[in-house]
C-alpha positions as CSV (number, residue, x, y, z in Angstrom):
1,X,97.7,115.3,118.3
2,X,97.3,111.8,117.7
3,X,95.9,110.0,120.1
4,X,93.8,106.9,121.0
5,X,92.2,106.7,124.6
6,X,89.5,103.7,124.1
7,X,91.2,100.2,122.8
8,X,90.6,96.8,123.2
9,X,92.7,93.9,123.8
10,X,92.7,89.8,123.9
11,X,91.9,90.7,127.8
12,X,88.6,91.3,126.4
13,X,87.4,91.4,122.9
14,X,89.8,92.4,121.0
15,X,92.0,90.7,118.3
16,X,95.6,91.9,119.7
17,X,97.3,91.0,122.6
18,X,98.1,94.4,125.0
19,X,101.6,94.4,123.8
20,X,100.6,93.6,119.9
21,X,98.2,96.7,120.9
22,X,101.3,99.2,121.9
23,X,103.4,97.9,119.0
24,X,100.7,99.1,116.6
25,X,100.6,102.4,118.5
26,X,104.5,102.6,118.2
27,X,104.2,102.1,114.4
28,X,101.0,103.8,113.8
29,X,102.7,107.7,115.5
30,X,100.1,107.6,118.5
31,X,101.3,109.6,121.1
32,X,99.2,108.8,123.8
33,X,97.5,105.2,124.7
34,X,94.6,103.9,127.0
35,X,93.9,100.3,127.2
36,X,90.6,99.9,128.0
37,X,89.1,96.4,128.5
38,X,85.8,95.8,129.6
39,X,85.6,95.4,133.0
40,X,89.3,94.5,133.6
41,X,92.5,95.8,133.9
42,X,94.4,92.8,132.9
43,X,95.3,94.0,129.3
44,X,96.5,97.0,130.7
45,X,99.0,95.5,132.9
46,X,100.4,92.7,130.8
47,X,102.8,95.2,128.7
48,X,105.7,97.0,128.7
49,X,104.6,101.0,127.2
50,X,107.1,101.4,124.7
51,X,107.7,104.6,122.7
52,X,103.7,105.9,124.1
53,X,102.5,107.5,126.3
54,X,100.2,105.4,128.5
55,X,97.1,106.4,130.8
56,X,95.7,103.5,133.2
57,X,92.4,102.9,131.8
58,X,89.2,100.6,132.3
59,X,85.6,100.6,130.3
60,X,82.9,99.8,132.3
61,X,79.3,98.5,130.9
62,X,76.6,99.8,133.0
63,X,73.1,98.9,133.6
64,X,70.7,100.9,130.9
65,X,67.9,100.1,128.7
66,X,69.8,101.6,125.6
67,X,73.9,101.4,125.1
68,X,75.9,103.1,128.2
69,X,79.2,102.5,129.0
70,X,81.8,104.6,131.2
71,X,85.4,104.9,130.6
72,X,87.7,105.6,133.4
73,X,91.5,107.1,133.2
74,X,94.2,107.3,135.5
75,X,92.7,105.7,138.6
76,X,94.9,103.4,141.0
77,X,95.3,100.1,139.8
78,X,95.9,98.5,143.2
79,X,92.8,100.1,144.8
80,X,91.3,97.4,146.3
81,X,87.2,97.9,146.0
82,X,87.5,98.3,141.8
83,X,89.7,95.6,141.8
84,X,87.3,93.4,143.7
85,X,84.0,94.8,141.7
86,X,86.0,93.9,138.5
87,X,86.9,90.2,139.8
88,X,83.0,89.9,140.6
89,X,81.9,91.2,137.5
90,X,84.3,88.9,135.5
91,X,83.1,86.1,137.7
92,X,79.7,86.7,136.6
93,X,81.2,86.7,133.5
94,X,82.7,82.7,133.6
95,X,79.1,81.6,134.3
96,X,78.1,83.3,131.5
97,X,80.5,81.5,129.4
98,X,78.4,78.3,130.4
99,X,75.1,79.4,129.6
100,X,76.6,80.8,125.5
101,X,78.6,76.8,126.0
102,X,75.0,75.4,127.0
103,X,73.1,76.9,123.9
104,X,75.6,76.4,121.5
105,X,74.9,72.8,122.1
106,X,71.5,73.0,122.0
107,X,72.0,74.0,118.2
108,X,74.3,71.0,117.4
109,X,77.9,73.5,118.1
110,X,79.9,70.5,120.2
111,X,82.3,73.3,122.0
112,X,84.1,72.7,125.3
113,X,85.5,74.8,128.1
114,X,88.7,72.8,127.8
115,X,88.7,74.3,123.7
116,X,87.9,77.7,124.7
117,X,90.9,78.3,127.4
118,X,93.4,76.6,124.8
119,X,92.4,79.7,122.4
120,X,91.9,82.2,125.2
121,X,95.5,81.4,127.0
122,X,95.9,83.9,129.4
123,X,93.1,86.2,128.6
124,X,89.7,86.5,130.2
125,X,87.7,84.0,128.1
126,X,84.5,85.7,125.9
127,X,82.6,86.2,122.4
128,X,86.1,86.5,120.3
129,X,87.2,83.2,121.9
130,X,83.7,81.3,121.1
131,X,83.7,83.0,117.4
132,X,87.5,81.7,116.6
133,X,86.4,77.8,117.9
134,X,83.3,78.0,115.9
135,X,85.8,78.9,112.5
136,X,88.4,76.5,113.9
137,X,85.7,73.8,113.8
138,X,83.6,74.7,110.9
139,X,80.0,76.2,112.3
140,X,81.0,79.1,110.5
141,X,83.6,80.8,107.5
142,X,84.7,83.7,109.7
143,X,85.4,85.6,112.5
144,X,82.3,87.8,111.3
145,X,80.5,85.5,110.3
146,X,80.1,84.4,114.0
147,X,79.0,87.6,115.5
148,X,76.7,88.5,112.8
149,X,74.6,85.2,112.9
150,X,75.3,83.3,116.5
151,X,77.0,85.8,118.7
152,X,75.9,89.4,118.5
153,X,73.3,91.4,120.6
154,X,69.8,89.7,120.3
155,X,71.2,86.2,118.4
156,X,70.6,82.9,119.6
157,X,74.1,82.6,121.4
158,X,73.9,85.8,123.0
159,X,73.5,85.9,126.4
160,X,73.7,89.3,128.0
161,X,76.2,90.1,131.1
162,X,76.2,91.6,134.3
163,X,76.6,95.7,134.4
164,X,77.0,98.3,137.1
165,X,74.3,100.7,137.4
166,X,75.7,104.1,136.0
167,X,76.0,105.8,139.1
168,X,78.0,103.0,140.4
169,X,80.3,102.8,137.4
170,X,81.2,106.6,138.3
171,X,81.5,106.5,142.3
172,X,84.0,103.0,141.7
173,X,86.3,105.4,139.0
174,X,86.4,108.5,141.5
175,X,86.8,106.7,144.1
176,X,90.0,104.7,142.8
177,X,91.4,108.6,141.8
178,X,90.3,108.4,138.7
179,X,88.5,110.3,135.8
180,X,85.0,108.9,134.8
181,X,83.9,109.3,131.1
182,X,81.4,109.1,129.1
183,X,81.9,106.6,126.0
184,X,80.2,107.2,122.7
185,X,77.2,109.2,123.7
186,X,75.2,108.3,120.5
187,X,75.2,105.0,121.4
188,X,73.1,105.7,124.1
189,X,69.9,106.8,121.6
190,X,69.4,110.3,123.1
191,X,70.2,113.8,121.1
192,X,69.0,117.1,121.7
193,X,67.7,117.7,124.9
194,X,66.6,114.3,125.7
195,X,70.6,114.3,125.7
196,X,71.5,117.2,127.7
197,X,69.0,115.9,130.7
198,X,70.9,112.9,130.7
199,X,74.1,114.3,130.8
200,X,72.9,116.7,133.6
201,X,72.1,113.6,135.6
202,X,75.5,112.2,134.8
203,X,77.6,115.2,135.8
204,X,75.1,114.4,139.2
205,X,76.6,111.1,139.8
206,X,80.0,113.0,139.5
207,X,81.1,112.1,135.8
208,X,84.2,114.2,134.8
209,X,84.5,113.7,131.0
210,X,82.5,112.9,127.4
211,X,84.5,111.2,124.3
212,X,83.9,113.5,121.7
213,X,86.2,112.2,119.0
214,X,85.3,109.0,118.0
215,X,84.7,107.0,114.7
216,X,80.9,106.7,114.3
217,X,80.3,110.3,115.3
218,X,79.8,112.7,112.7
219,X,80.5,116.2,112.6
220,X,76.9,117.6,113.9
221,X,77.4,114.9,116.6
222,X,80.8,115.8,117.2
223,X,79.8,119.8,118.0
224,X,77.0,118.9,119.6
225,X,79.1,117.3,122.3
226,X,82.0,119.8,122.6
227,X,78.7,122.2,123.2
228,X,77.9,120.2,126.1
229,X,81.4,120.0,127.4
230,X,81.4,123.2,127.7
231,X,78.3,124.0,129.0
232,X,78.8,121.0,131.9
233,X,82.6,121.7,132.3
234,X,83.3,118.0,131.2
235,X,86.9,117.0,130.1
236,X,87.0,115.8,126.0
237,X,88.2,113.1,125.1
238,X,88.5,110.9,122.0
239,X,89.3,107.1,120.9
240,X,88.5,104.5,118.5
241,X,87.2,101.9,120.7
242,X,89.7,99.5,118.4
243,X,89.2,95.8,118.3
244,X,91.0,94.7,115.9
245,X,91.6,94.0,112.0
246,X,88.4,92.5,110.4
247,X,86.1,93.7,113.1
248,X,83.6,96.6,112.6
249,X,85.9,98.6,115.0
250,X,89.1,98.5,113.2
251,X,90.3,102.0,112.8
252,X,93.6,102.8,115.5
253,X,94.3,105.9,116.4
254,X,92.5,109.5,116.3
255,X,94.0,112.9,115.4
256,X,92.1,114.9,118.3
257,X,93.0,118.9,117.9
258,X,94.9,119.6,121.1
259,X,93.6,122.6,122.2
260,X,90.2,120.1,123.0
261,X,92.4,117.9,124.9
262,X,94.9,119.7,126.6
263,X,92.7,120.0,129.7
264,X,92.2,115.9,129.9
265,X,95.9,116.0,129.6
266,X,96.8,118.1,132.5
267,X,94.8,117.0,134.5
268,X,96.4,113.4,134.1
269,X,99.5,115.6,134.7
270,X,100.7,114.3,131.1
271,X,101.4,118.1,130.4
């Protein structure tokens, strides 16, 4: 079944705008769609779901010395408390938009707030937004070219954001109805049973589901997971976390064998 249940979206860092994002879908045969900005849930409901299937869906970065973030599915959209923890976090977010603004000029980068929300438009201003003004005005050749030297994780203009501890993350999906999973375990470091442990401690805090399919996962990581499932009766999932053409996450869509899915499905009621 083709699938893709982790996307991104000009809502957050992502190239295409929500509805550019279920156009694709339409044209690419994907039969079932998730949204999933970071820490919002504009994207999600700035579109009309065309021709797809489409699941409610958030991604939430939590607090972690390594990689961790939790995906949630089918929650309430209106519930009140995630939508206030996500207006907080985003917030948090605006003044960190200052402090990338304040260093950028400290290198000799003359960017403005005022240049940043005529790119952003409606969307929740971040790094994409930053790394299309620095091409527009020449600090660098591309889109890339921005992360890889200024913007990424541990460069001068990265500034790191504010994150729900795990546990947090998990008890905020549940509580809004929804189904709290894990995204790309192996970006969290662990394997083996430094892996399972954490897991364990996971399925503690009430997570429901692990996204098994995914692009960076290879087949020993792949049956390692669906092992785990098993063993800690966790819903599979799978996505391609997609960001857009030109980005390092720019695969769309996942053929996912149903019979690992079906239970994720019904219990979303899809089936």
């Amino acid at each position: 079944m083709r699938v893709d249940l982790h996307v991104h979206t000009t809502a957050s860092d992502g190239k295409l705008s929500p509805q550019e994002v279920v156009g694709k879908a339409f044209r690419d045969g994907v039969e079932v769609l998730s949204i999933t900005d970071h820490d919002t849930l504009e994207g999600m409901e700035r579109f009309t779901p065309e021709g797809v299937i489409f699941i409610p869906g958030v991604e939430i970065s939590s607090r972690f010395e390594r990689t961790l973030h939790i995906l949630g599915y089918g929650f309430d959209p209106q519930n009140d408390v995630l939508r206030k923890t996500l207006s907080d976090l985003r917030r948090k977010r605006s003044v960190r938009n200052e402090m990338i603004l304040d260093r950028a000029r400290s290198i000799g980068f003359e960017l403005s707030m005022e240049e940043l929300q005529e790119i952003a438009g409606n969307d929740v201003i971040g790094r994409p937004h930053f790394a299309r003004l620095m091409v527009r005005k020449g600090y660098v050749s591309s889109y890339e070219e921005a992360f890889e030297k200024y913007l990424g994780k541990g460069k001068i203009l990265y500034v790191e954001k504010e994150r729900l501890k795990p546990e947090r993350a998990i008890e905020l999906i549940l509580k809004a109805g929804g189904i709290p999973v894990l995204a790309h375990p192996y970006q969290t470091g662990f394997e083996g049973e430094e892996l399972e442990r954490f897991i364990k401690r996971l399925k503690g805090y009430g997570l429901k589901g692990i996204e098994v399919f995914y692009p960076e996962h290879t087949g020993r990581m792949m049956e390692e997971y669906l092992e785990l499932s098993r063993k800690y009766d966790l819903l599979v999932t799978g996505g391609s976390d997609f960001h857009g053409e030109g980005t390092t996450l720019s695969s769309f869509g996942m053929d996912v064998p149903f019979l690992h899915i079906r239970r994720f499905l019904k219990e979303l009621q899809i089936l």
